[in-house]
C-alpha positions in Angstrom: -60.0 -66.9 -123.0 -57.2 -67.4 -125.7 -53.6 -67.5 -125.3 -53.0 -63.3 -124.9 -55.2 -62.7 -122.4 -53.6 -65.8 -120.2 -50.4 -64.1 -120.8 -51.5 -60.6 -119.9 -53.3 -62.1 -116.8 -50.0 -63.6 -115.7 -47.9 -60.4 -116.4 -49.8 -58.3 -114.2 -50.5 -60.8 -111.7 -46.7 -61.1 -111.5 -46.3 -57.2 -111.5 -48.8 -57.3 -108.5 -46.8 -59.6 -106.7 -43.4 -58.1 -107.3 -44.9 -54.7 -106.4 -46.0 -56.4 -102.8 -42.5 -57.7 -102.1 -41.1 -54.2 -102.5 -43.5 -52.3 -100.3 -42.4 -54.9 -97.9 -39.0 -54.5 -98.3 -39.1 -50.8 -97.9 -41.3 -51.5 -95.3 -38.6 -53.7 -93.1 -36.0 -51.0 -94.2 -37.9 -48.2 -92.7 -38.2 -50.3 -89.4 -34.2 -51.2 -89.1 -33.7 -47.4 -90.0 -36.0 -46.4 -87.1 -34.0 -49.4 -84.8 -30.9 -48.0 -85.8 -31.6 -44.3 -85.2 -33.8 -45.1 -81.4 -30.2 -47.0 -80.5 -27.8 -44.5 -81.6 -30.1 -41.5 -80.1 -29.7 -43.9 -76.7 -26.8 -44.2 -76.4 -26.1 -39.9 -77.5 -28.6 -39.8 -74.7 -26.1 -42.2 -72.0 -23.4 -40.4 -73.2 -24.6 -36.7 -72.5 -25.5 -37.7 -69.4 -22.0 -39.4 -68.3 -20.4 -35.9 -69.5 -23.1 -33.6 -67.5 -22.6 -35.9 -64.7 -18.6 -35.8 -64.7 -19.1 -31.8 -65.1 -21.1 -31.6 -61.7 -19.2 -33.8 -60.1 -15.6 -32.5 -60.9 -15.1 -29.8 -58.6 -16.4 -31.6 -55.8 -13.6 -34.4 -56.2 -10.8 -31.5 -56.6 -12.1 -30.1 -53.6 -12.0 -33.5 -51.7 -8.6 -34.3 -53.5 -5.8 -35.1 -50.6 -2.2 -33.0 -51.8 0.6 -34.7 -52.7 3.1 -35.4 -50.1 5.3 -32.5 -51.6 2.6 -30.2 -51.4 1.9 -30.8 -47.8 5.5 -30.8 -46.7 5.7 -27.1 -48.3 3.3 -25.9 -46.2 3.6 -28.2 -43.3 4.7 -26.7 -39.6 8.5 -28.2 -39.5 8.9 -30.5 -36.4 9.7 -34.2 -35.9 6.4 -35.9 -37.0 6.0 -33.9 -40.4 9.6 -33.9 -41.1 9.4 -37.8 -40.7 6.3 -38.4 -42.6 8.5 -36.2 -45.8 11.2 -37.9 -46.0 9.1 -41.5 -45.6 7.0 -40.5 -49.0 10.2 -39.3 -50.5 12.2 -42.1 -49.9 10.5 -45.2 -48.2 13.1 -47.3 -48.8 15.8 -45.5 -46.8 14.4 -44.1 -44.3 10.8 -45.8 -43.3 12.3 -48.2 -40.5 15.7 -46.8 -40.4 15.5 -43.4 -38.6 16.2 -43.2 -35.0 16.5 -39.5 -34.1 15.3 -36.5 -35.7 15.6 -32.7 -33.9 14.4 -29.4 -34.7 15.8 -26.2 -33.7 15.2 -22.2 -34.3 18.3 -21.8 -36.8 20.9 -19.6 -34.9 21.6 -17.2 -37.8 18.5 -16.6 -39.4 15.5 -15.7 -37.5 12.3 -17.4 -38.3 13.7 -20.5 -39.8 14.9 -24.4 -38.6 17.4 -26.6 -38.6 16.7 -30.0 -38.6 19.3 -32.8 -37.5 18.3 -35.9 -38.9 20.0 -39.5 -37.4 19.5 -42.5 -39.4 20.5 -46.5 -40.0 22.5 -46.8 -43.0 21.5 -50.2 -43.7 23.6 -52.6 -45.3 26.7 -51.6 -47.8 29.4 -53.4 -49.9 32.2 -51.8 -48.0 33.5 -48.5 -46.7 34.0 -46.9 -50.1 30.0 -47.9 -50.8 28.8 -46.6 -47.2 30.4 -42.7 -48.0 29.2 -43.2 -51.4 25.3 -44.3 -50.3 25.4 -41.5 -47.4 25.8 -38.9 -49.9 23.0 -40.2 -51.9 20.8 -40.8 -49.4 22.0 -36.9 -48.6 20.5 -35.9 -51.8 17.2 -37.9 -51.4 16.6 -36.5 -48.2 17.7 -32.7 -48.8 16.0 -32.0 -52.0 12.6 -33.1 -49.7 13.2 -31.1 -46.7 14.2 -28.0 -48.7 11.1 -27.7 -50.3 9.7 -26.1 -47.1 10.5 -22.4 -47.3 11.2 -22.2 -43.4 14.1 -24.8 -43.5 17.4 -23.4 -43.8 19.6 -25.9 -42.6 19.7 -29.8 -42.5 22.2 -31.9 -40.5 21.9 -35.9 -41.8 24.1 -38.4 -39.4 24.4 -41.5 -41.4 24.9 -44.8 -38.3 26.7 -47.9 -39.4 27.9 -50.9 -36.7 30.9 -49.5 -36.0 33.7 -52.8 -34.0 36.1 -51.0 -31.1 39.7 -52.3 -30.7 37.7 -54.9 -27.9 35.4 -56.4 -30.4 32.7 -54.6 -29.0 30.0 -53.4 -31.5 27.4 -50.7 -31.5 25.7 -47.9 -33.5 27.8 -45.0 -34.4 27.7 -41.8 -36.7 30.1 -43.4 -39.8 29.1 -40.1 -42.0 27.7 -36.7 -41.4 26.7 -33.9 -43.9 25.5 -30.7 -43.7 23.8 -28.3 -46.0 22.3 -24.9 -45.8 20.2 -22.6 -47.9 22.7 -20.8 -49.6 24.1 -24.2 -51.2 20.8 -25.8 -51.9 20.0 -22.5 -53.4 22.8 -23.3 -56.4 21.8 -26.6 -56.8 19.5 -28.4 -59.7 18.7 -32.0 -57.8 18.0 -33.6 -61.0 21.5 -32.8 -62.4 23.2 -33.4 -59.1 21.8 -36.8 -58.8 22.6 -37.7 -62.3 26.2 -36.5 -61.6 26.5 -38.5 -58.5 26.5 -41.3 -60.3 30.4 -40.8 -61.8 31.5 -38.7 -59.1 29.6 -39.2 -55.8 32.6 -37.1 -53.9 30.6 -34.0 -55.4 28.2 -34.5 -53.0 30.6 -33.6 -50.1 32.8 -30.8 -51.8 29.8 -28.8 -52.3 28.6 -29.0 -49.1 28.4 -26.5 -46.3 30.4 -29.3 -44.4 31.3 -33.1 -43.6 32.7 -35.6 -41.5 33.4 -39.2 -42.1 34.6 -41.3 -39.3 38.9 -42.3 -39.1 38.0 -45.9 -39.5 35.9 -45.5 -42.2 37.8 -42.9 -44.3 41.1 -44.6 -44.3 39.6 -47.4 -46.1 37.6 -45.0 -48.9 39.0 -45.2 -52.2 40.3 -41.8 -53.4 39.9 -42.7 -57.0 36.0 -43.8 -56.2 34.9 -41.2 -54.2 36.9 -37.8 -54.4 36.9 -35.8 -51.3 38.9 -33.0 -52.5 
């Protein structure tokens, strides 16, 4: 065997082999192609089913879904129990361990709907200028709930503060009372009134359907704070 024949033994063994490690190679591609495509078709498959699932089980969970506090107020038969748990979700802070009386009555004027007289702690406040300022919010907290309900056409609120007699004696008394009816609320946009409040929190009681702030609290309100008229 001379020297060309060596070489062209060598050549083709070499093609041989470099032809084997391609088929391979194409080989293992194929496989991580087929890896590849089995996992993504898995997880298309996980992922349909989540959506079908969520589908089904939709309008079973809006059936089972509880209404807001808002919405069950609206609806809600007005007397003491539902008029308390409204104004709790509306305002836990104010009025969750501070109420102490609430009445409801067939409105005297209009037939078919309720009053509700509402008696409440005030809690604690800066001085007497703060208390008729945080009675008038706590006004607006508490009537743009009740209001809500259709059949409610008048709310009385009684804000009680510690009031001290000439003896030193102490004990709870109305400091603040407000009233509003329907025919006020219905000229009011809460949102804006609140917002207002905030500069001029004697609004509150000018637009009402009336007020009364006790002697030995009002002498001691500052007119420049809290305009009354």
């Amino acid at each position: 065997m001379d020297q060309e024949d060596k070489n062209r033994i060598y050549e083709e063994e070499k093609a041989r082999l470099e032809a084997n490690e391609r088929i391979k190679s194409e080989e293992k591609a194929k496989k991580k192609k087929k890896g590849f495509i089995g996992c993504l078709s898995v997880i298309v498959l996980i992922v349909l089913i989540v959506l079908i699932a969520g589908k089904c089980s939709a309008p079973q969970s809006q059936n089972a879904s509880v209404p807001s506090a808002n919405e069950a107020w609206q609806k809600a038969e007005i007397n003491e129990d539902s008029v308390k748990a409204a104004l709790i979700a509306r305002a836990p802070r104010i009025f969750k361990d501070n109420i102490t009386k609430i009445n409801v009555s067939d409105n005297l004027l209009k037939q078919g709907q309720k009053t509700i007289s509402l008696h409440y702690k005030l809690g604690t406040v800066m001085d007497d200028t703060d208390l008729v300022r945080t009675a008038g919010s706590n006004a607006i907290s508490a009537c743009s709930e009740l209001f809500q309900n259709p059949k409610v056409e008048m709310v009385e609120l009684f804000a009680e503060t510690d009031m001290t007699d000439q003896y030193g004696k102490t004990s709870l008394q109305v400091g603040v009372k407000i009233v509003y009816d329907r025919e006020v609320v219905n000229k009011i946009d809460w949102k804006g009134l609140s917002v207002s409040s905030a500069s001029d929190p004697g609004n509150i009681y000018r637009i009402a359907k009336g007020y009364y702030i006790h002697p030995g609290i009002l002498k001691n309100v500052k007119s420049d704070i809290v305009k009354l008229k």
